[in-house]
C-alpha positions as CSV (number, residue, x, y, z in Angstrom):
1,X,0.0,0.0,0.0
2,X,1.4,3.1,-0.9
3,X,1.6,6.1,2.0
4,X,0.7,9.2,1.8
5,X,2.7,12.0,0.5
6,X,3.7,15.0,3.2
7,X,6.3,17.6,1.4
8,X,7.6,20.2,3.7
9,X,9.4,23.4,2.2
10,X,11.4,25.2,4.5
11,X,13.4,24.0,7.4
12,X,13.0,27.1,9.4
13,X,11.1,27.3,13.0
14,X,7.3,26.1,11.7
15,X,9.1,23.2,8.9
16,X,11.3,21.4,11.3
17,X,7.9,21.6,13.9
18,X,5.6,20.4,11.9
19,X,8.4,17.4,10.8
20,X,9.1,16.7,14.1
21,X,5.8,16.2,14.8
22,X,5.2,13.8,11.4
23,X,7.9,11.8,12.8
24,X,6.6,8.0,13.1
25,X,3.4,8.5,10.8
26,X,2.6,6.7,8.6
27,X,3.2,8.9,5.9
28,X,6.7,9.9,4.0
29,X,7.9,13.1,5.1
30,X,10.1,15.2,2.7
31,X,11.5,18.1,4.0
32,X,13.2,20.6,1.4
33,X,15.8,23.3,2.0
34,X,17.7,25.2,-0.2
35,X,20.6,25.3,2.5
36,X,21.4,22.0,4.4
37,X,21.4,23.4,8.2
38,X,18.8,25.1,10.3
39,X,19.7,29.0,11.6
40,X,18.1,30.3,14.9
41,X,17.9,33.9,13.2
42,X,17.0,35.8,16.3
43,X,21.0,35.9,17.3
44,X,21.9,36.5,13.8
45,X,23.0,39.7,14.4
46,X,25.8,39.0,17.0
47,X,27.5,36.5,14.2
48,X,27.5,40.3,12.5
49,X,28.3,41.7,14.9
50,X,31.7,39.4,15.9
51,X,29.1,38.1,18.9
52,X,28.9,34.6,18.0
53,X,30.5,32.3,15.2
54,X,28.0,30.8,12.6
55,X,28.1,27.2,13.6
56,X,26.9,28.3,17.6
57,X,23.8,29.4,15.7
58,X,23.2,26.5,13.0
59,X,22.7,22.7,13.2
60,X,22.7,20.6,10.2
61,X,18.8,19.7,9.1
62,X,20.2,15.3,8.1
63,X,21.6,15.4,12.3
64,X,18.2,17.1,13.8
65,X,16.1,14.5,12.3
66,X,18.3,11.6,12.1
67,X,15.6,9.9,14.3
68,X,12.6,10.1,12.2
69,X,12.7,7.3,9.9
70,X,10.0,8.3,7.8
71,X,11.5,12.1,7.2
72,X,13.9,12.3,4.5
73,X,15.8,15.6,3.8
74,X,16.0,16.7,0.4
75,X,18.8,20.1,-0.5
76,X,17.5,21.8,-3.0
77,X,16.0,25.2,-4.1
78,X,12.3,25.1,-5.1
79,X,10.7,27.3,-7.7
80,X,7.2,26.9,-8.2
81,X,3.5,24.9,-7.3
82,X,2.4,22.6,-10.0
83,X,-1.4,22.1,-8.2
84,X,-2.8,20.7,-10.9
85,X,0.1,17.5,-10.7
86,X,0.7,18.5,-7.0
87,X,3.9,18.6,-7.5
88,X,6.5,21.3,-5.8
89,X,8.9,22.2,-9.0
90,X,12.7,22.5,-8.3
91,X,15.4,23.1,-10.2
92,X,16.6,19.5,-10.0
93,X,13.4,18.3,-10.7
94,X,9.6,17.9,-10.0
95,X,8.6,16.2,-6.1
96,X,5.0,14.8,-6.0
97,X,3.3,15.4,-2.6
98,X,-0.4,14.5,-1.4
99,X,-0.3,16.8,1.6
100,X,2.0,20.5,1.5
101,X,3.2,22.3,4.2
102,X,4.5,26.0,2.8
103,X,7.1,27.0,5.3
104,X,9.1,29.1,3.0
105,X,10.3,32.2,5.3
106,X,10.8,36.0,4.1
107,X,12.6,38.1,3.0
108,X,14.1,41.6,2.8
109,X,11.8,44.2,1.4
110,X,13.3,47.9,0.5
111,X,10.1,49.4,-0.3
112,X,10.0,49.5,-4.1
113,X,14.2,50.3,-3.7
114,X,16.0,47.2,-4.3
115,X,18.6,49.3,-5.6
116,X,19.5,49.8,-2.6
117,X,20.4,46.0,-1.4
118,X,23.7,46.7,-2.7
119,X,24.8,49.5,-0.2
120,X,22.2,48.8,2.6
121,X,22.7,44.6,2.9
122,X,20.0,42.7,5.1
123,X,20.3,40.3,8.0
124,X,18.5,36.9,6.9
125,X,21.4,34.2,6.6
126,X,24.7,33.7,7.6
127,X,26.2,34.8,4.6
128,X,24.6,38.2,5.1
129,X,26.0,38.2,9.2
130,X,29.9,37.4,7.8
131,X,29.3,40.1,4.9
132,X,28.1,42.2,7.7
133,X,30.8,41.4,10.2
134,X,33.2,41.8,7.5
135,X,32.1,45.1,6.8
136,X,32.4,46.3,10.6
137,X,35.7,45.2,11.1
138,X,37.1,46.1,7.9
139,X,35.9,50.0,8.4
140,X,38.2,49.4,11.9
141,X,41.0,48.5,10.6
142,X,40.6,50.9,7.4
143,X,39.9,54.0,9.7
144,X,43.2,53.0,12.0
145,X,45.5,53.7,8.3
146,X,43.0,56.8,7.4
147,X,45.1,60.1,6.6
148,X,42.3,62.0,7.3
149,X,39.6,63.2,9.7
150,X,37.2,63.2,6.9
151,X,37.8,59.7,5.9
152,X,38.8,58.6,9.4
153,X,35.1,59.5,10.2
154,X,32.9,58.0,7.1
155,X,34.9,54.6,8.2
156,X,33.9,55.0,12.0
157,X,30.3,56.0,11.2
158,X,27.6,52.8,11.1
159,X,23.8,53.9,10.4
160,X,21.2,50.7,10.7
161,X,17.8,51.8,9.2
162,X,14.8,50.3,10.7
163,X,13.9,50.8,14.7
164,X,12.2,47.3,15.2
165,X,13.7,44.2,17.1
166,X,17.1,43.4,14.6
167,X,17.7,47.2,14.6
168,X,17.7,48.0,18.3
169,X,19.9,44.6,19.0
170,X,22.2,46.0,15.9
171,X,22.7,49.1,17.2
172,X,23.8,48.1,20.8
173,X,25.8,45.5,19.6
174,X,28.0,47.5,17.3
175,X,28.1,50.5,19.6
176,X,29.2,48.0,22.7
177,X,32.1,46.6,20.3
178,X,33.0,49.9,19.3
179,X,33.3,51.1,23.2
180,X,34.3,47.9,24.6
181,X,35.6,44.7,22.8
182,X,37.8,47.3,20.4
183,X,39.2,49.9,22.8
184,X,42.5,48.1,23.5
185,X,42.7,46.8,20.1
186,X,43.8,50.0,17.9
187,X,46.3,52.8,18.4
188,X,45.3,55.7,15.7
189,X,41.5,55.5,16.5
190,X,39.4,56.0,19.4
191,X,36.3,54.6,20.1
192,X,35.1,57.8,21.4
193,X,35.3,58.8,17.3
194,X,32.8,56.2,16.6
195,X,29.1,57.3,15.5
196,X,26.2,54.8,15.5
197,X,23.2,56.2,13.6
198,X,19.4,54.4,14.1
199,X,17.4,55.6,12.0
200,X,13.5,54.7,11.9
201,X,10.5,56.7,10.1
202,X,8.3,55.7,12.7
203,X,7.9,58.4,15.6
204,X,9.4,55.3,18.2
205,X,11.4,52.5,18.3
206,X,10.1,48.8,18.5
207,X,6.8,50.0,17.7
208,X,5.0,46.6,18.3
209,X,5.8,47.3,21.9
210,X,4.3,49.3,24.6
211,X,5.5,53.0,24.4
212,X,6.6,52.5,28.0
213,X,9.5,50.2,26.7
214,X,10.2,51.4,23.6
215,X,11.1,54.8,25.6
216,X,13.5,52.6,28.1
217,X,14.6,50.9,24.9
218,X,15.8,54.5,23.4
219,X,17.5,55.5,26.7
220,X,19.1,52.6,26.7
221,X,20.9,52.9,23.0
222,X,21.8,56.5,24.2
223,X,23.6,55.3,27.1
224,X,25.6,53.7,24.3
225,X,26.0,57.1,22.7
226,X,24.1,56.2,19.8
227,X,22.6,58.6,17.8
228,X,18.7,57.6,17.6
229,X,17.1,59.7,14.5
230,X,12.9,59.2,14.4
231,X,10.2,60.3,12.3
232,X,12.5,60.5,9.3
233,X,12.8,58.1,6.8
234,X,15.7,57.5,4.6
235,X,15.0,59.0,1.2
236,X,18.1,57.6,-0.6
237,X,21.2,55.2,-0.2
238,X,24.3,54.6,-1.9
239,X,27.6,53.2,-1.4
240,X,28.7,56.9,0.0
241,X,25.8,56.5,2.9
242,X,22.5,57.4,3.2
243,X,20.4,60.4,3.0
244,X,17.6,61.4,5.8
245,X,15.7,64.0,5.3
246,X,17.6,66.6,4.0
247,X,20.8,65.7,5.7
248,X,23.5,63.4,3.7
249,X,25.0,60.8,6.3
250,X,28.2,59.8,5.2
251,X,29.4,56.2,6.2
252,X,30.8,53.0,4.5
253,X,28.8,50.5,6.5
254,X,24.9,51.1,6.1
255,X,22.6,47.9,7.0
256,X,19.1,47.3,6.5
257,X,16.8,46.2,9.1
258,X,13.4,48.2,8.0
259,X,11.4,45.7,6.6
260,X,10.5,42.0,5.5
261,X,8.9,40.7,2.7
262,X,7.0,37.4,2.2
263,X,8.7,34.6,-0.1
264,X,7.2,33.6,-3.3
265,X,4.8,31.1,-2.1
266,X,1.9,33.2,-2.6
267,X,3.2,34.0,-6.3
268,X,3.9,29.8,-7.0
269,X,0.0,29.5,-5.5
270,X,-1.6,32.4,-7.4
271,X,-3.9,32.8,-4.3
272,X,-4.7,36.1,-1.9
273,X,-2.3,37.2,-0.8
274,X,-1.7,40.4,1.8
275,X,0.3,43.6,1.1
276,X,3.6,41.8,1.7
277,X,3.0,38.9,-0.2
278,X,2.0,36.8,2.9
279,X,-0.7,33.9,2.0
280,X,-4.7,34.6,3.6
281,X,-5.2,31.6,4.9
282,X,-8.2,29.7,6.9
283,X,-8.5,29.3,10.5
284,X,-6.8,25.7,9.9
285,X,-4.4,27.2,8.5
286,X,-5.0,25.3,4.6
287,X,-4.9,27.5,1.3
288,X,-8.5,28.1,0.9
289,X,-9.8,26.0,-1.7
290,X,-6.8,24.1,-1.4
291,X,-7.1,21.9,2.3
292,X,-4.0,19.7,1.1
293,X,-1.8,22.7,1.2
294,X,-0.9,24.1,4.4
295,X,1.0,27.9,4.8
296,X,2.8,28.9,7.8
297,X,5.3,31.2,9.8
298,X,6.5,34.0,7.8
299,X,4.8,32.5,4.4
300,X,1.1,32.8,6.2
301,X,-1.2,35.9,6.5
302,X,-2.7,34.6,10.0
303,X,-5.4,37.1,12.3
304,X,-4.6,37.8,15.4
305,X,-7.4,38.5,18.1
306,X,-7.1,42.4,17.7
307,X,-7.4,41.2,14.0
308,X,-3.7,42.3,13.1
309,X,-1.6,39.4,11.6
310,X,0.7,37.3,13.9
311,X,4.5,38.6,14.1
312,X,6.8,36.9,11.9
313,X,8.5,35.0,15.4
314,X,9.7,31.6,15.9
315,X,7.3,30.8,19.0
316,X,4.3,31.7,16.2
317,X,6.2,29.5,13.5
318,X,6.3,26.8,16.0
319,X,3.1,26.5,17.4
320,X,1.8,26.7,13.6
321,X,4.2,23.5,12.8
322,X,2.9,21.5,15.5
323,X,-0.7,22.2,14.7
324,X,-0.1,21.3,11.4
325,X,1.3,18.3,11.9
326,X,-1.6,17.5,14.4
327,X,-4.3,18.3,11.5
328,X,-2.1,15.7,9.0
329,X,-2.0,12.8,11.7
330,X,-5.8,13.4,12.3
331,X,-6.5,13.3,8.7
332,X,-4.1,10.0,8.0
333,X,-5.8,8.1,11.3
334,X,-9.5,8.9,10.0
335,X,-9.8,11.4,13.0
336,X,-11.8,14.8,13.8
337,X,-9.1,17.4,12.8
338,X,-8.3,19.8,15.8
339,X,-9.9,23.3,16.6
340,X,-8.8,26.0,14.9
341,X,-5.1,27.3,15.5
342,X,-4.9,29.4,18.4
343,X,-1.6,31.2,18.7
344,X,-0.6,31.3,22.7
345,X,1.6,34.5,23.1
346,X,4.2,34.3,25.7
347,X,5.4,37.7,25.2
348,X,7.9,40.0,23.0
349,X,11.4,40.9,23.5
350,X,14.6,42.8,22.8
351,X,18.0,43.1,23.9
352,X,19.7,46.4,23.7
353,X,23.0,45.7,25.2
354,X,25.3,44.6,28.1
355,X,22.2,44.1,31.1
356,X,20.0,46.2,28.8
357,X,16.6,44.5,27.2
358,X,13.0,44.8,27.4
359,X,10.4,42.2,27.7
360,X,6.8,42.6,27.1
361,X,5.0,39.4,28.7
362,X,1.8,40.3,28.5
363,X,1.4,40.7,32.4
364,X,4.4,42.5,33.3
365,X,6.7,44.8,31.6
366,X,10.6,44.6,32.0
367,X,13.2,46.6,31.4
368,X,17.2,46.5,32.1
369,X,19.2,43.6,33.6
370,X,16.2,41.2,34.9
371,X,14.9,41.2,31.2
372,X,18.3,41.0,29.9
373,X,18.8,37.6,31.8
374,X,15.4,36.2,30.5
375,X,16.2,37.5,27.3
376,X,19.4,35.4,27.1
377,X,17.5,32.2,28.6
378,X,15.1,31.9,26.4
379,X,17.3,32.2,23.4
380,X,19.7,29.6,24.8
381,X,16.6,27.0,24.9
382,X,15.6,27.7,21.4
383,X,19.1,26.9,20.4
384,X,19.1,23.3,19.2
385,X,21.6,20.7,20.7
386,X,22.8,20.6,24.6
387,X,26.4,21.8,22.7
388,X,25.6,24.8,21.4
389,X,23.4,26.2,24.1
390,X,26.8,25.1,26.0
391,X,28.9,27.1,24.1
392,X,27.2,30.0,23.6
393,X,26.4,30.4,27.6
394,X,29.9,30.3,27.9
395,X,30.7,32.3,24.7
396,X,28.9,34.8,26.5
397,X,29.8,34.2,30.0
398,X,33.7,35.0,28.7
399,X,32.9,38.1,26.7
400,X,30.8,39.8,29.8
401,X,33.6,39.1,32.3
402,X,36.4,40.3,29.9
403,X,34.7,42.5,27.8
404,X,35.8,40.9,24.7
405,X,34.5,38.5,21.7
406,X,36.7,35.7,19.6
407,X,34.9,35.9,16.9
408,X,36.5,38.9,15.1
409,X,37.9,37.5,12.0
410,X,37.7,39.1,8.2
411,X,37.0,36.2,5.8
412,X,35.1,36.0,2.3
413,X,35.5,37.9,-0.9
414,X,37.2,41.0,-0.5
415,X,39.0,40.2,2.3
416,X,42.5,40.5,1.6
């Protein structure tokens, strides 16, 4: 008897949930991935920032599910729906499915100025956090040979534009390894000369917080001496820096942390789809019309109860993995599929720098070093495999008591 047919694109948060769950069904799992490891995005930007190294963050998809005997893992980059054959198209070829799980991710959106991508680069994958990191530390050691104030200050100069989670944590972290990690390192430049720019066209930052901790948030990035611009957006931005307003910032290191974009799901399904391209889907979370094809995390267009769609965050891509996988296993066994997914918020948070984060849980609002220390437990438990959590506790355990970071190495193109 031939089994079902479950095809799951995207090994992010909601994909490796909802195969984790599918483990031991009887059904054949295929996940797909363009890239063969899983990345725990939210600490992204400290491999950028000379934080972490890559492999603390990342664990090889074939090692997490080694265990599920029905799940095989598939590397390869997928281009298209075929509905009609029910088939997901790739560029190695076609891969029939019965049942689809859409689990595809975002990705960076510049507001009609892709142009810009060039001299603003995202923060999505580790190749974008070593171009990044490679970018900080080469302006360092560029502005320690400048022969001039001028150019000694474009080099020094960093703006991030976008106020939400990725550009508050970018922000501190850069301005703490400006002050900090790099002041014993160079002899021609001070940190002192160093000028972090946030910029965010919003009138506050981490706007999907309570004003109360977006205004401790701000404080707290200005301890850091960083210059926090509001209300402005940036109007233009070139490999000579940005401009805001009517005020040209000069800098070599500009990143991008303003916006997201859905993937191309929608597009490959022809369905509705929301403003940025994120699937409408039903309360079960199926394509409507479509209940073999499931949409979820970043990929899905899903109401909240204030009617606002859930945040693009790896406890919502979770939870929507694991329901999934509960409505397939229902289906398979003949069963009454479950309620309708209900996403269970256990709050929002940030982390601005050394004992400074905020934390909205709902109930209580935190600010400064308590929500700093549940900042960095959480994160550690969403890491996957006892080793890394290990290493990064004590990655970070050595850089608070010392004040410095080992992971300050130029590599990749344009590095020698």
């Amino acid at each position: 008897m031939v089994r079902p047919r479950i095809v799951i694109v995207g090994a992010g948060f909601g994909g490796l949930s909802a195969a984790h769950g599918l483990a031991g069904a009887n059904a054949d799992v295929t996940v797909i991935d363009r890239r063969n490891y899983h990345l725990f995005q939210p600490l992204l930007y400290q491999v950028a920032t000379a934080g972490l190294s890559p492999a603390q963050i990342a664990s090889p998809i074939r090692a997490i599910l080694r265990r599920a005997g029905n799940v095989r893992v598939v590397l390869g980059k997928a281009t298209g729906i075929d509905r009609k054959k029910r088939t997901v198209v790739l560029e190695e070829g076609d891969i029939p499915y019965d049942y689809l799980v859409l689990a595809t991710g975002a990705r960076h959106s510049y507001f009609g100025h892709d142009e810009w991508q060039a001299a603003a680069p995202g923060l999505k994958k580790i190749d974008d956090a070593t171009a990044i990191r490679r970018r900080i530390l080469t302006a360092f050691e560029r502005a320690e040979s400048a022969t001039s104030w001028d150019e000694r200050r474009r080099r020094l100069t960093f703006v991030v534009i976008g106020g939400g989670p990725t550009g508050v944590e970018m922000a501190g972290a850069i301005a703490e390894l400006a002050s900090a990690a790099l002041r014993q390192d160079f002899r021609n430049i001070d940190p002192r000369d160093v000028r972090v720019v946030l910029i965010e066209a919003g009138l506050r930052l981490l706007p999907a917080f309570p004003p109360l901790l977006s205004a401790a948030a701000q404080r707290s990035l200005e301890a850091l001496e960083v210059n926090v611009r509001l209300g402005v957006p940036v109007s233009h931005c070139d490999a000579d820096g940005v401009v805001v307003g009517n005020c040209r910032i000069r800098s070599d290191t500009v990143i991008w942390a303003a916006g997201v974009a859905a993937s191309a799901a929608g597009q490959w399904l022809a369905v509705e789809c929301d403003r940025v391209g994120r699937v409408r889907v039903g309360p079960d979370l199926t394509v409507p019309g479509h209940p073999e094809i499931f949409c979820i995390g970043d990929t899905a267009h899903v109401p909240a109860a204030d009617g606002m769609p859930l945040p693009g965050l790896a406890p919502v891509a979770k939870q929507q993995g694991a329901y999934v996988a509960r409505s397939l296993r229902a289906r398979l066994a003949g069963t009454s599929a479950p309620k309708p997914f209900r996403y269970r918020s256990w709050g929002t948070m940030a982390t601005i720098g050394r004992r400074a984060a905020v934390a909205d849980l709902g109930w209580v609002k935190l600010d400064g070093t308590l929500a700093w220390l549940l900042w960095g437990a959480i994160h550690v438990s969403f890491l996957i495999g006892f080793r890394n959590r290990l290493v990064v506790i004590l990655d970070w355990l050595w850089s608070y008591v010392t004040f410095q970071s080992g992971a300050r190495l130029i590599t990749g193109p344009g590095s020698h």
